[in-house]
Predicted model as a PDB file, atoms N, CA, C, CB and O in Angstrom, pLDDT in the B-factor column:
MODEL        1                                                                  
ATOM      1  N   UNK A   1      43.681  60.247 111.649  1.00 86.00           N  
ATOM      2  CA  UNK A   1      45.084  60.036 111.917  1.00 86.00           C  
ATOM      3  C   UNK A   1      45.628  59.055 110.875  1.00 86.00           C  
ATOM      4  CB  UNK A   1      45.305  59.510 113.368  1.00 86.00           C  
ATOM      5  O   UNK A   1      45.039  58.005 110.618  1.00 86.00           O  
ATOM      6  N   UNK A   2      46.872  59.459 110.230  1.00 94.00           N  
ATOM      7  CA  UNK A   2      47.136  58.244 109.185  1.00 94.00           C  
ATOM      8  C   UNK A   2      48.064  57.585 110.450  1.00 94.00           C  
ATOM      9  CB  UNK A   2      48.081  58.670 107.353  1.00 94.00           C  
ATOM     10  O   UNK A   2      48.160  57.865 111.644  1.00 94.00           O  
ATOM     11  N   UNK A   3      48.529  56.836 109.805  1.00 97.00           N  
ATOM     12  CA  UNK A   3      49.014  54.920 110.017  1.00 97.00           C  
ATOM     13  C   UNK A   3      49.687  54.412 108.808  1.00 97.00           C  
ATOM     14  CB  UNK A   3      47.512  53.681 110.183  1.00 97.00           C  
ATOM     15  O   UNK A   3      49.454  54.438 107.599  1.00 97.00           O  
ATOM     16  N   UNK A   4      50.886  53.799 109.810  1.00 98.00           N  
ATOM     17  CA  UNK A   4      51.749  52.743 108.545  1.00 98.00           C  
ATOM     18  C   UNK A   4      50.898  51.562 108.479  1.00 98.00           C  
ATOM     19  CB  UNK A   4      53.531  52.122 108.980  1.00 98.00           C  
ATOM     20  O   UNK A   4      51.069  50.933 107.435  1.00 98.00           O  
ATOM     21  N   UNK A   5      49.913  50.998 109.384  1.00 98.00           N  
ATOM     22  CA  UNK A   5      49.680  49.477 109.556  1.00 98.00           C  
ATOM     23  C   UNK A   5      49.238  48.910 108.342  1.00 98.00           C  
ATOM     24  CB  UNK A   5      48.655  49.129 110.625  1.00 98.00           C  
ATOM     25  O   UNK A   5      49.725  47.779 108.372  1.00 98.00           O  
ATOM     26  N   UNK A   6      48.709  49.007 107.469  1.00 98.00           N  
ATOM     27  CA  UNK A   6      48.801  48.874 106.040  1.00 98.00           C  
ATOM     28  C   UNK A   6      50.245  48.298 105.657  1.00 98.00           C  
ATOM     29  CB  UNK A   6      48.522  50.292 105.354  1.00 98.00           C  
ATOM     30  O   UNK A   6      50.419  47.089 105.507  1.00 98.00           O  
ATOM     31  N   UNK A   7      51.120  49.102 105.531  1.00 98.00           N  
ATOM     32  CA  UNK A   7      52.550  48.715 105.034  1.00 98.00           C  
ATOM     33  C   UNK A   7      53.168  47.910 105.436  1.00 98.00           C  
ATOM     34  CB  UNK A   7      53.353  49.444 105.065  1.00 98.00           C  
ATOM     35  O   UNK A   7      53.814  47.083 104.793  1.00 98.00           O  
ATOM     36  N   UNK A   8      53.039  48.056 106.979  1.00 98.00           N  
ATOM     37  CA  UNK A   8      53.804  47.504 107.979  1.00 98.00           C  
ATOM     38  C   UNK A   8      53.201  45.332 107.965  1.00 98.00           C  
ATOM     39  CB  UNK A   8      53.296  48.710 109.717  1.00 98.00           C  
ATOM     40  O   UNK A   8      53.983  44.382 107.937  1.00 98.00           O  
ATOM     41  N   UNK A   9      51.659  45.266 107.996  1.00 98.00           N  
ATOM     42  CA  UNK A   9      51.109  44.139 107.973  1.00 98.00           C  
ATOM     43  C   UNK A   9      51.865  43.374 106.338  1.00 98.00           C  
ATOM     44  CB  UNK A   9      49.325  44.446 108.101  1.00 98.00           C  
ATOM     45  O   UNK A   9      52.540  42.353 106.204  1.00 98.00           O  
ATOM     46  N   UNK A  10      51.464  44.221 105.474  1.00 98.00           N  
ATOM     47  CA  UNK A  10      51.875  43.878 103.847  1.00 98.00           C  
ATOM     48  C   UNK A  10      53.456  43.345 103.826  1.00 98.00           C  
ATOM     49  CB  UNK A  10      51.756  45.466 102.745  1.00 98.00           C  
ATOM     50  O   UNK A  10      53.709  42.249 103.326  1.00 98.00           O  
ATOM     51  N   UNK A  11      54.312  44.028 104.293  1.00 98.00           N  
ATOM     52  CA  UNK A  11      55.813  43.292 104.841  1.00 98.00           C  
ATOM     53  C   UNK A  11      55.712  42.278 105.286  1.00 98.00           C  
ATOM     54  CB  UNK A  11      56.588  43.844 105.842  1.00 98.00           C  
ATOM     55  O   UNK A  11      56.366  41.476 104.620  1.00 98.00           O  
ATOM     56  N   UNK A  12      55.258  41.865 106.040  1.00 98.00           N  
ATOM     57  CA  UNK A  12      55.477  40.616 106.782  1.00 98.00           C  
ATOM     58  C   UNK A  12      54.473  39.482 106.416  1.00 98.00           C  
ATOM     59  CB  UNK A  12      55.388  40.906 108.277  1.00 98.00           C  
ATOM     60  O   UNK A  12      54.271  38.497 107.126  1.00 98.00           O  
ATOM     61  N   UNK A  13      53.737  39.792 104.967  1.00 98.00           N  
ATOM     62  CA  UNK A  13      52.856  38.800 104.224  1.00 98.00           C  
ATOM     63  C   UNK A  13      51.703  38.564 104.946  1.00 98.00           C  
ATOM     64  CB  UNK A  13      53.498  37.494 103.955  1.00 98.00           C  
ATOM     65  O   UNK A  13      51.125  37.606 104.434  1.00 98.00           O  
ATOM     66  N   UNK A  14      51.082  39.009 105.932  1.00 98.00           N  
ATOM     67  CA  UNK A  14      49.838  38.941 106.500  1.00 98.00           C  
ATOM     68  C   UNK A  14      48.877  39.525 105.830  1.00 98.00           C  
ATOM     69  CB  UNK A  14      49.817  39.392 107.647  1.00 98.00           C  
ATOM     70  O   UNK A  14      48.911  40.634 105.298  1.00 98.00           O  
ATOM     71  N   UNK A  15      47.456  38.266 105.881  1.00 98.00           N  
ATOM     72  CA  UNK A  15      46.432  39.403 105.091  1.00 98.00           C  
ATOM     73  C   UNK A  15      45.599  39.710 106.047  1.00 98.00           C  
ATOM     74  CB  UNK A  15      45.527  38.928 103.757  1.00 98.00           C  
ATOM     75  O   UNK A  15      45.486  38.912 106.978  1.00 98.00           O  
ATOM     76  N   UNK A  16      44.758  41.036 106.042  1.00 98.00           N  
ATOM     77  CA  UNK A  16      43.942  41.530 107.160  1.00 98.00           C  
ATOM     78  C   UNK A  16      43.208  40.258 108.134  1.00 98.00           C  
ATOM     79  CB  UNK A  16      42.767  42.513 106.453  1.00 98.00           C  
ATOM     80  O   UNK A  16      43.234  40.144 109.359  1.00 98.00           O  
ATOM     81  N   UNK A  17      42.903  39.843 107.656  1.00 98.00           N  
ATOM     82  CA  UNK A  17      42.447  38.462 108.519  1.00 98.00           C  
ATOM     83  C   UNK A  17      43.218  38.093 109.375  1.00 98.00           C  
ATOM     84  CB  UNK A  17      42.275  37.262 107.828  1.00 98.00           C  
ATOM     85  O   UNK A  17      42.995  38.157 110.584  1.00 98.00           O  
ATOM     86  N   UNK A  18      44.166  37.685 108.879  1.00 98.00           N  
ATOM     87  CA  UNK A  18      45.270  36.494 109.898  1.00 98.00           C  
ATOM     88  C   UNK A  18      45.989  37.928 110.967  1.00 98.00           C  
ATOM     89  CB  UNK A  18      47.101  35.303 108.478  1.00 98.00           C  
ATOM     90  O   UNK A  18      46.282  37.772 112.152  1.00 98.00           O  
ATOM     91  N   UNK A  19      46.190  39.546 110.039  1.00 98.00           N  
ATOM     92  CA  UNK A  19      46.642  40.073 111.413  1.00 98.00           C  
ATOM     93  C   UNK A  19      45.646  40.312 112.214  1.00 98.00           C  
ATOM     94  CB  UNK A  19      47.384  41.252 111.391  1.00 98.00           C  
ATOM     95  O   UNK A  19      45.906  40.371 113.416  1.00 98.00           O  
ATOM     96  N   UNK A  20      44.211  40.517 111.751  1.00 98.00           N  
ATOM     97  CA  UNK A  20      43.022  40.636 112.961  1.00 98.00           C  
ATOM     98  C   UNK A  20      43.019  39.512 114.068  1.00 98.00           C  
ATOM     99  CB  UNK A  20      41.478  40.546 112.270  1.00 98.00           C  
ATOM    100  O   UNK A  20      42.858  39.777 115.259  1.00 98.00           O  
ATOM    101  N   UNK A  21      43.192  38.348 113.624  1.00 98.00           N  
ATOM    102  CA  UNK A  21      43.254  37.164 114.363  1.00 98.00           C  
ATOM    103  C   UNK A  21      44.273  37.437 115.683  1.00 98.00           C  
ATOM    104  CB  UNK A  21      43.767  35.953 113.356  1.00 98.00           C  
ATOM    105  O   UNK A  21      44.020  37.351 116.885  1.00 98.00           O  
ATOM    106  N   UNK A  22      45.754  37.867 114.861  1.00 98.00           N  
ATOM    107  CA  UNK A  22      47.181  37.828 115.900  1.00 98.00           C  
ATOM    108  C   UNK A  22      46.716  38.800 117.140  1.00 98.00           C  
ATOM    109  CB  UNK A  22      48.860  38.591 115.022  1.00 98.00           C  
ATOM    110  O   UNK A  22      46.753  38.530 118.340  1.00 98.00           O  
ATOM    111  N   UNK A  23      46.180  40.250 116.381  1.00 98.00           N  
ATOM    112  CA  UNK A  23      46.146  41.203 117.576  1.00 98.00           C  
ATOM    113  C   UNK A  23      44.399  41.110 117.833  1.00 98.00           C  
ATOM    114  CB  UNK A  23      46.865  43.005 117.145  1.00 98.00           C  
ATOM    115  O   UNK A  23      43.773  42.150 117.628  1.00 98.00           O  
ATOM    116  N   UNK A  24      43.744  40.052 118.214  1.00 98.00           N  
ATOM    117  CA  UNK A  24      42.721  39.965 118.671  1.00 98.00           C  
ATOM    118  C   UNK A  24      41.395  41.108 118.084  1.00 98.00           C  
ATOM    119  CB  UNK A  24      43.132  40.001 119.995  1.00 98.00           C  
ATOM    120  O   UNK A  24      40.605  41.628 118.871  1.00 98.00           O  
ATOM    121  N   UNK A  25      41.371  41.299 116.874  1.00 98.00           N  
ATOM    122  CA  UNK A  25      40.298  41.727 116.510  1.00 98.00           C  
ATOM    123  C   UNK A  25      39.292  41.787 115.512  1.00 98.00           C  
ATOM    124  CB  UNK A  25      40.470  42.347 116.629  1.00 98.00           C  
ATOM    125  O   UNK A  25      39.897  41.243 114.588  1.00 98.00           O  
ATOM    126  N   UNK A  26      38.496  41.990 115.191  1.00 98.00           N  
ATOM    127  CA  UNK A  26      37.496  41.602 114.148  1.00 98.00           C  
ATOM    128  C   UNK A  26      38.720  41.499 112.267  1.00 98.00           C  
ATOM    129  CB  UNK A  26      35.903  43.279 114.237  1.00 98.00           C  
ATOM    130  O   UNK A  26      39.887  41.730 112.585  1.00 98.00           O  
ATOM    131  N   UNK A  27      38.634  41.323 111.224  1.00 98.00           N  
ATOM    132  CA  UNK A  27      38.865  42.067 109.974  1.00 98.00           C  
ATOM    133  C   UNK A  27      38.501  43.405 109.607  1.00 98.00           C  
ATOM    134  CB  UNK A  27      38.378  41.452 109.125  1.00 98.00           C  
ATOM    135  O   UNK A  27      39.158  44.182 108.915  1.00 98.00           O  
ATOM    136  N   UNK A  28      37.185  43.621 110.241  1.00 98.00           N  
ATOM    137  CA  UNK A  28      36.753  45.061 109.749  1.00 98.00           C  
ATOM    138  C   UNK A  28      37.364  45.781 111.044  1.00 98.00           C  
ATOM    139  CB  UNK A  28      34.885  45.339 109.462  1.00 98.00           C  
ATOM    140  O   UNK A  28      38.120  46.637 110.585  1.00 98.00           O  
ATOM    141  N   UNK A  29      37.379  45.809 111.673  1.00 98.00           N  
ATOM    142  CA  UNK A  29      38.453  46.262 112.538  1.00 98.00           C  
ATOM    143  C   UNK A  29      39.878  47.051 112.128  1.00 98.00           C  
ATOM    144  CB  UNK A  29      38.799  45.117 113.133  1.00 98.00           C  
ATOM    145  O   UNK A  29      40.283  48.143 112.525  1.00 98.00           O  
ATOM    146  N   UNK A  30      40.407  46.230 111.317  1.00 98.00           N  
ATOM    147  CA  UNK A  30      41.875  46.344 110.848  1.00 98.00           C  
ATOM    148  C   UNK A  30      41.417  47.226 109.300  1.00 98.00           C  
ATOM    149  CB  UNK A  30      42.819  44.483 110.633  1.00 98.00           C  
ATOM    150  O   UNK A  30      41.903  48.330 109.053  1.00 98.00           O  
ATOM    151  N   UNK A  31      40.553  46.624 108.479  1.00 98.00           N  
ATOM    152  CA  UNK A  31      40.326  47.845 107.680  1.00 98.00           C  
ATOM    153  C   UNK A  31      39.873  48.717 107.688  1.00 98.00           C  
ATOM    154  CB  UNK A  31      40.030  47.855 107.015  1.00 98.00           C  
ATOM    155  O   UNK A  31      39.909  49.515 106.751  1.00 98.00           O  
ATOM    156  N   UNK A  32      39.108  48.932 109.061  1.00 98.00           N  
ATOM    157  CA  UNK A  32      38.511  50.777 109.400  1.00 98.00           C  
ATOM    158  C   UNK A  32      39.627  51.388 110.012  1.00 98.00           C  
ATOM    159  CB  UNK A  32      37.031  51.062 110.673  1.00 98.00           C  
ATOM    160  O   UNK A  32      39.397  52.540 110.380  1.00 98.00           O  
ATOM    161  N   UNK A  33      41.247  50.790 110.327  1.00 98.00           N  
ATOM    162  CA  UNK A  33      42.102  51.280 110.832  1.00 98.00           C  
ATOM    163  C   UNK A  33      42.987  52.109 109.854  1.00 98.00           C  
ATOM    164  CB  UNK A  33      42.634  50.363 111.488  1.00 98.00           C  
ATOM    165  O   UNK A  33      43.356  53.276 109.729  1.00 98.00           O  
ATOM    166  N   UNK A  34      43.171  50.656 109.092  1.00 98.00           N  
ATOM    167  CA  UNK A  34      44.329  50.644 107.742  1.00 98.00           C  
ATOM    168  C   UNK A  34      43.618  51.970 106.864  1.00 98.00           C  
ATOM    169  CB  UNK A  34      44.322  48.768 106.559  1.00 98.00           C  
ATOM    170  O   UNK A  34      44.329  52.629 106.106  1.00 98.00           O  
ATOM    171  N   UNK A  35      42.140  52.293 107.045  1.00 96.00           N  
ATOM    172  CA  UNK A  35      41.777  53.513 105.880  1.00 96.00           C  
ATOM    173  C   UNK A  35      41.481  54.440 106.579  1.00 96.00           C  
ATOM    174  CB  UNK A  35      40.605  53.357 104.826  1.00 96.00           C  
ATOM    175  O   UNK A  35      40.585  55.172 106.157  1.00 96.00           O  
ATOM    176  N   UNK A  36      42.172  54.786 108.020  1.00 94.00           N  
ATOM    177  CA  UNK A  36      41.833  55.713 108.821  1.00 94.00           C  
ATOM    178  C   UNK A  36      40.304  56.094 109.368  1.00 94.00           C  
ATOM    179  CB  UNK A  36      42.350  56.639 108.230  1.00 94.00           C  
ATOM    180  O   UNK A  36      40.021  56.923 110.233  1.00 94.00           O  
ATOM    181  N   UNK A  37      39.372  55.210 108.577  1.00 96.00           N  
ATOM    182  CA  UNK A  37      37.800  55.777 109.449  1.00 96.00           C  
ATOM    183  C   UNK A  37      38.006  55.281 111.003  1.00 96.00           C  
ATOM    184  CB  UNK A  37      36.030  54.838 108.719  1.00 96.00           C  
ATOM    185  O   UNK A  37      37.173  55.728 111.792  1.00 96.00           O  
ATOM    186  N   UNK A  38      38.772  54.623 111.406  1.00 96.00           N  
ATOM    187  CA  UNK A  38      38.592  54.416 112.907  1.00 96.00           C  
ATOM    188  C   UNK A  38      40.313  54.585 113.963  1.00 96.00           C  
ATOM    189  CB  UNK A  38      37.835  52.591 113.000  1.00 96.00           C  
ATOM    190  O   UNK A  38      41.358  54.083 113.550  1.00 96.00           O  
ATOM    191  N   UNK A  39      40.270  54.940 114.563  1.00 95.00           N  
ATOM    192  CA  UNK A  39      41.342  55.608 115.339  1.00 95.00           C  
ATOM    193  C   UNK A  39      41.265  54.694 116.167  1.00 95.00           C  
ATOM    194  CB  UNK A  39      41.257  57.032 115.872  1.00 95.00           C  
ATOM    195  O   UNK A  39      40.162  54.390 116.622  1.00 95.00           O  
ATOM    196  N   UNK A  40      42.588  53.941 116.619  1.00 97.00           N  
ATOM    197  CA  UNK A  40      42.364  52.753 117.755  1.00 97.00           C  
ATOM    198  C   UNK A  40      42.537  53.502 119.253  1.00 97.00           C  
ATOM    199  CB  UNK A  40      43.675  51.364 117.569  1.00 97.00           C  
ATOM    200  O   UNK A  40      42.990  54.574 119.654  1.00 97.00           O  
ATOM    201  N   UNK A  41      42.065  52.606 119.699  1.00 97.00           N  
ATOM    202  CA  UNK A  41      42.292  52.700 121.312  1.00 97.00           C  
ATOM    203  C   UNK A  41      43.678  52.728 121.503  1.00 97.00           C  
ATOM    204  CB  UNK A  41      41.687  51.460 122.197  1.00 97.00           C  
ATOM    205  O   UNK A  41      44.576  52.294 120.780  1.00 97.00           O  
ATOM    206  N   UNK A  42      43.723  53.330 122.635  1.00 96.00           N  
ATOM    207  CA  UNK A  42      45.140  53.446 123.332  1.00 96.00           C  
ATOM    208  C   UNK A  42      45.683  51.805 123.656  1.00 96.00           C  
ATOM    209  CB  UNK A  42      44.963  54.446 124.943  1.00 96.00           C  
ATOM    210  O   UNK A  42      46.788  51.442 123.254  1.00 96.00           O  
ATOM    211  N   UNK A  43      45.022  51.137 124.211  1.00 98.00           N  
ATOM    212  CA  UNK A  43      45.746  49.697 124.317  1.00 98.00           C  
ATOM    213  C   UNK A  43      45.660  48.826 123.252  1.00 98.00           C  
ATOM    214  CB  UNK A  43      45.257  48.907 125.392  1.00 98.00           C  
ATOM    215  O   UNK A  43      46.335  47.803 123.139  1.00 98.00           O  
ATOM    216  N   UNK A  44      44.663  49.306 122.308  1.00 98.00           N  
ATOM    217  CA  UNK A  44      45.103  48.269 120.434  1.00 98.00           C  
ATOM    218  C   UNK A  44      46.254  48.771 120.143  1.00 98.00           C  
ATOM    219  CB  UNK A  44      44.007  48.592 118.702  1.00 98.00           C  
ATOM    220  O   UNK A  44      47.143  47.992 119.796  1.00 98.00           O  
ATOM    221  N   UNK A  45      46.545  50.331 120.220  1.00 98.00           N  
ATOM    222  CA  UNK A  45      47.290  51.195 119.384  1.00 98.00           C  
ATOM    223  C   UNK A  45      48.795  50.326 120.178  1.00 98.00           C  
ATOM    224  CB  UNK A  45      46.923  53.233 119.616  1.00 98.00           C  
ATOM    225  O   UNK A  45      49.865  50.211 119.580  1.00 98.00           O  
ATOM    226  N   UNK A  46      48.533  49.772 121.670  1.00 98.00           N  
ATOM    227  CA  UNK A  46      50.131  49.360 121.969  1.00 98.00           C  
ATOM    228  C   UNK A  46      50.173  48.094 121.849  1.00 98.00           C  
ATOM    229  CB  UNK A  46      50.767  49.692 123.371  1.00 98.00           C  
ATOM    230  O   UNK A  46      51.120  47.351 122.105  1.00 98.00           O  
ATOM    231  N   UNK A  47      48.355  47.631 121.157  1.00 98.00           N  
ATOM    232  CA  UNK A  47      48.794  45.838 121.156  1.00 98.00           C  
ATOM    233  C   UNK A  47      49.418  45.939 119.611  1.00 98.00           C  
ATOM    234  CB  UNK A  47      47.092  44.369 121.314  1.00 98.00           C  
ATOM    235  O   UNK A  47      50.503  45.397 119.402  1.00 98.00           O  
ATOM    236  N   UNK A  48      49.026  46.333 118.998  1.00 98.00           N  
ATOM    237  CA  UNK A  48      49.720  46.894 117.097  1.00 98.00           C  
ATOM    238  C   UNK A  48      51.235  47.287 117.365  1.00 98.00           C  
ATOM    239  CB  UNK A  48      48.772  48.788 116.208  1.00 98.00           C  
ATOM    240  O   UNK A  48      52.142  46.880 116.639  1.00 98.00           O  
ATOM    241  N   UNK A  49      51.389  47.906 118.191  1.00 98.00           N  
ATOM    242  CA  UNK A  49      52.987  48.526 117.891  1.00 98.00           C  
ATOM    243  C   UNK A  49      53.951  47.519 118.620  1.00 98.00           C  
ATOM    244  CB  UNK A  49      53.287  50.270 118.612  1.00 98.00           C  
ATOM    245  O   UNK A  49      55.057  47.442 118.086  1.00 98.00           O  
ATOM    246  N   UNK A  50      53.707  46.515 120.034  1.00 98.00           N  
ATOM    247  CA  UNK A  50      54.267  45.287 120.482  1.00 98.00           C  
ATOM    248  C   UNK A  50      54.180  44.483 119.628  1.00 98.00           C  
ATOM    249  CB  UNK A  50      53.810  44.767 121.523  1.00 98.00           C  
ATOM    250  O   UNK A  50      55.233  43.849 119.688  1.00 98.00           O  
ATOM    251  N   UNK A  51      53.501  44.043 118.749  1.00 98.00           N  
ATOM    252  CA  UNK A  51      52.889  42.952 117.153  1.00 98.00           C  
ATOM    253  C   UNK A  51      54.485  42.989 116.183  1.00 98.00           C  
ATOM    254  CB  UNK A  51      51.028  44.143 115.770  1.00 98.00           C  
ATOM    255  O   UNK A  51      55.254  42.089 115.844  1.00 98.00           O  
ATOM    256  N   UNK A  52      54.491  44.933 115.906  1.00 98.00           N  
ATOM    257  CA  UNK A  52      55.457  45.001 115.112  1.00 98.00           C  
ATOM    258  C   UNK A  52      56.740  45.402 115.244  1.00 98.00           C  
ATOM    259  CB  UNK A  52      55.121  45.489 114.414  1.00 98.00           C  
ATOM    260  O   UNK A  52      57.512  45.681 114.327  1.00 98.00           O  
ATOM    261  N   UNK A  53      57.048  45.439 116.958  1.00 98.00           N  
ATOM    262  CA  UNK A  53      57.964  45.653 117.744  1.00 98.00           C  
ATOM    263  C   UNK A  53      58.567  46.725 117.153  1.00 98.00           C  
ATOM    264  CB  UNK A  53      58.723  44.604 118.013  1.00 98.00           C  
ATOM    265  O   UNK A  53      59.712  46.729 116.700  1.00 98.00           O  
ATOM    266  N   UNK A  54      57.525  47.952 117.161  1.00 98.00           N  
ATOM    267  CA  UNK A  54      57.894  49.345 117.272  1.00 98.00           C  
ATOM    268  C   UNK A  54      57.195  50.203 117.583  1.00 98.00           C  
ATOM    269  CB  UNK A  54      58.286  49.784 116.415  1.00 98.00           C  
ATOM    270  O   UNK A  54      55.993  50.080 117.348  1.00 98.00           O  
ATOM    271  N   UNK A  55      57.685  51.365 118.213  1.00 97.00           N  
ATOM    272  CA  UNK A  55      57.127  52.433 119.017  1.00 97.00           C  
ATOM    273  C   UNK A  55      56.133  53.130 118.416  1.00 97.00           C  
ATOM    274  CB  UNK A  55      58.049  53.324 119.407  1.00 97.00           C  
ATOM    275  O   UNK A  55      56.289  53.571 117.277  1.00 97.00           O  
ATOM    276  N   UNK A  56      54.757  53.348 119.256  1.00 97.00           N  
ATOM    277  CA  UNK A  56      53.540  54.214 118.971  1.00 97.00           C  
ATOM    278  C   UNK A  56      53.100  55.122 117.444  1.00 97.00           C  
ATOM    279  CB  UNK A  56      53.707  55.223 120.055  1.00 97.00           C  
ATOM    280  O   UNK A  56      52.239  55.038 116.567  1.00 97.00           O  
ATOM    281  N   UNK A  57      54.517  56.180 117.847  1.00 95.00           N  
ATOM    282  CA  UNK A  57      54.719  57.183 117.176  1.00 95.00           C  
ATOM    283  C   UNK A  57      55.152  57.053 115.675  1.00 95.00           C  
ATOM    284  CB  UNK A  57      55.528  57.816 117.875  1.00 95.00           C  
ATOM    285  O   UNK A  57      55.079  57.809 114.706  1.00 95.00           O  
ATOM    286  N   UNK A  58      55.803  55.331 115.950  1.00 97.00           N  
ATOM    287  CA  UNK A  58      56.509  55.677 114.805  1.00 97.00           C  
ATOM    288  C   UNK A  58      55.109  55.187 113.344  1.00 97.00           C  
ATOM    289  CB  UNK A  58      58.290  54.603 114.863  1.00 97.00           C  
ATOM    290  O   UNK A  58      55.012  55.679 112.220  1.00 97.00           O  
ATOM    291  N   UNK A  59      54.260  54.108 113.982  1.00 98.00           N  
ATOM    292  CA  UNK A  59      53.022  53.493 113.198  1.00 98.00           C  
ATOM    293  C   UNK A  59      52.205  54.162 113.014  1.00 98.00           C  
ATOM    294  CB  UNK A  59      52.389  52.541 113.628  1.00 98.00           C  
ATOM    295  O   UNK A  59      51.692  53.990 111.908  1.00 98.00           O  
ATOM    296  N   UNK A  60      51.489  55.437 114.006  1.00 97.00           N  
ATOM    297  CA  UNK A  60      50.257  56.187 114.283  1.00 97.00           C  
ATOM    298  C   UNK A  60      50.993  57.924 114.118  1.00 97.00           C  
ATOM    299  CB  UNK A  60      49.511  55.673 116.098  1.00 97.00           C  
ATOM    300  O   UNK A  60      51.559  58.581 114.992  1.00 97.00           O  
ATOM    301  N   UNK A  61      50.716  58.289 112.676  1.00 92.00           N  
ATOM    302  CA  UNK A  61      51.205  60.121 112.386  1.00 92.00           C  
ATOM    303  C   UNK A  61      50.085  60.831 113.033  1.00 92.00           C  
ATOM    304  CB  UNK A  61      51.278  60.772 110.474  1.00 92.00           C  
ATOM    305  O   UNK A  61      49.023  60.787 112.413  1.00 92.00           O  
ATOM    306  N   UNK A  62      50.097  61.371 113.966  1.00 84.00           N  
ATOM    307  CA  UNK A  62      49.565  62.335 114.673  1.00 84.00           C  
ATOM    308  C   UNK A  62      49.883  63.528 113.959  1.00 84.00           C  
ATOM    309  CB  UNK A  62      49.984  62.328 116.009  1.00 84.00           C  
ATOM    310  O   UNK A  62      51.037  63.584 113.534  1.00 84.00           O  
ATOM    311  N   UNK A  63      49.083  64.560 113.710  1.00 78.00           N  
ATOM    312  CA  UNK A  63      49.562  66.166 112.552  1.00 78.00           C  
ATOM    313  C   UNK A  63      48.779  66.889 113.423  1.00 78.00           C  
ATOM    314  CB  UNK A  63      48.954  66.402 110.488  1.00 78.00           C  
ATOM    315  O   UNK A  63      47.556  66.829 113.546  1.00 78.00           O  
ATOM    316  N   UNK A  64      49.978  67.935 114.331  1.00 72.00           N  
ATOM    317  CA  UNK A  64      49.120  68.699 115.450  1.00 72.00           C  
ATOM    318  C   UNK A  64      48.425  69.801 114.600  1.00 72.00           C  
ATOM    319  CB  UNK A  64      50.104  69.414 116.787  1.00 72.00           C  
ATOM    320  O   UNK A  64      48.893  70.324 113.588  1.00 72.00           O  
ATOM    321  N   UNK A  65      47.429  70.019 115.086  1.00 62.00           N  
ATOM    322  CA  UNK A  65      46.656  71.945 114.582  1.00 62.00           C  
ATOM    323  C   UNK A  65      47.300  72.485 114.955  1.00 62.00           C  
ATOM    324  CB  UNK A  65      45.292  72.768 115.061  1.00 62.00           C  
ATOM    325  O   UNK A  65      48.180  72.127 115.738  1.00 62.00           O  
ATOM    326  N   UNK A  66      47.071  73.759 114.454  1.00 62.00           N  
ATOM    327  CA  UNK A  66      47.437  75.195 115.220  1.00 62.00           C  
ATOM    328  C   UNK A  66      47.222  75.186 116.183  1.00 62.00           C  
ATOM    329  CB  UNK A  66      46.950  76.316 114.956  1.00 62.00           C  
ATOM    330  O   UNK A  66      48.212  75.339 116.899  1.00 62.00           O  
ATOM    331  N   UNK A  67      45.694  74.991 117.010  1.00 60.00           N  
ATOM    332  CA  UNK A  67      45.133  75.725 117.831  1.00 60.00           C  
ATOM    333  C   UNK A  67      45.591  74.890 119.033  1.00 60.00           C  
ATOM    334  CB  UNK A  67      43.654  75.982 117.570  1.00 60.00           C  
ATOM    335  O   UNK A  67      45.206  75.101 120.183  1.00 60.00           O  
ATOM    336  N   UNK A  68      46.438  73.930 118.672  1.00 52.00           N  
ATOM    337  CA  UNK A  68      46.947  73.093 119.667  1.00 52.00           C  
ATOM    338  C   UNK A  68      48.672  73.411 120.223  1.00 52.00           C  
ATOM    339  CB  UNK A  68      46.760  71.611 118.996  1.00 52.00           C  
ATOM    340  O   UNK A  68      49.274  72.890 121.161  1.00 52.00           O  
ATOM    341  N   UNK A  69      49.036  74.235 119.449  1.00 55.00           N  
ATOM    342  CA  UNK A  69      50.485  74.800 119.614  1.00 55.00           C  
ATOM    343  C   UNK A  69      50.908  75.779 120.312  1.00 55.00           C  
ATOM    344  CB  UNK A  69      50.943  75.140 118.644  1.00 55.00           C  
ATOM    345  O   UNK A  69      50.511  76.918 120.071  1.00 55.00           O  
ATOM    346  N   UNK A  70      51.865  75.496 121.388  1.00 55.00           N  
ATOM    347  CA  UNK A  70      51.630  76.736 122.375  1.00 55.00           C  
ATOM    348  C   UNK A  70      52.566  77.833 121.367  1.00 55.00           C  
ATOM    349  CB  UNK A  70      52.349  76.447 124.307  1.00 55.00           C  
ATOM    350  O   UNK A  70      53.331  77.753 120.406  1.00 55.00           O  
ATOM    351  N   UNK A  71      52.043  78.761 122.147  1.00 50.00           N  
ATOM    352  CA  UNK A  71      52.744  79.953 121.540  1.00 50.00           C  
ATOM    353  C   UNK A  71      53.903  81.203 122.217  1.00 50.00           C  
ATOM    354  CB  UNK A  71      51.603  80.642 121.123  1.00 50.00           C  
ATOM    355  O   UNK A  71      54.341  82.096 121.492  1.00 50.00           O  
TER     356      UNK A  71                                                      
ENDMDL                                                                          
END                                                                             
C-alpha cells in the first residue's frame, strides 16, 4: 500500500526518530512504513492520521484489484 507519511512527516521538519517517538513507535517502524514493506495496523494507521489531523484515506492509497470489484 503506498502512503504520504514520508511527505507528510518531511513538512513539518520531523526526522523519523522524533515522529516514531510522537506516535509511539520504534524508528524502524516508521521506515518499514514510509517504504511500504510494512502496512500499519488499523489503530497506528488512526494514531498517524490524528498526528497529522487528516483522514485515513487521504495518507494510506489503497489500489483496489479487479477481483475485488463488483460487477
Amino acid at each position: 500500500m503506498e502512503n504520504r507519511v514520508e511527505l507528510l512527516r518531511r513538512q513539518l521538519g520531523l526526522n523519523q526518530e522524533d515522529f516514531a517517538r510522537a506516535i509511539r513507535v520504534s524508528r524502524q517502524t516508521v521506515s518499514s512504513i514510509e517504504t511500504g514493506k510494512y502496512n500499519p495496523s488499523l489503530e497506528l494507521a488512526f494514531t498517524i492520521s490524528d498526528f497529522f489531523g487528516m483522514q485515513i484515506e487521504d495518507i494510506f492509497i489503497h489500489e483496489r484489484s479487479d477481483k475485488h470489484e463488483k460487477k
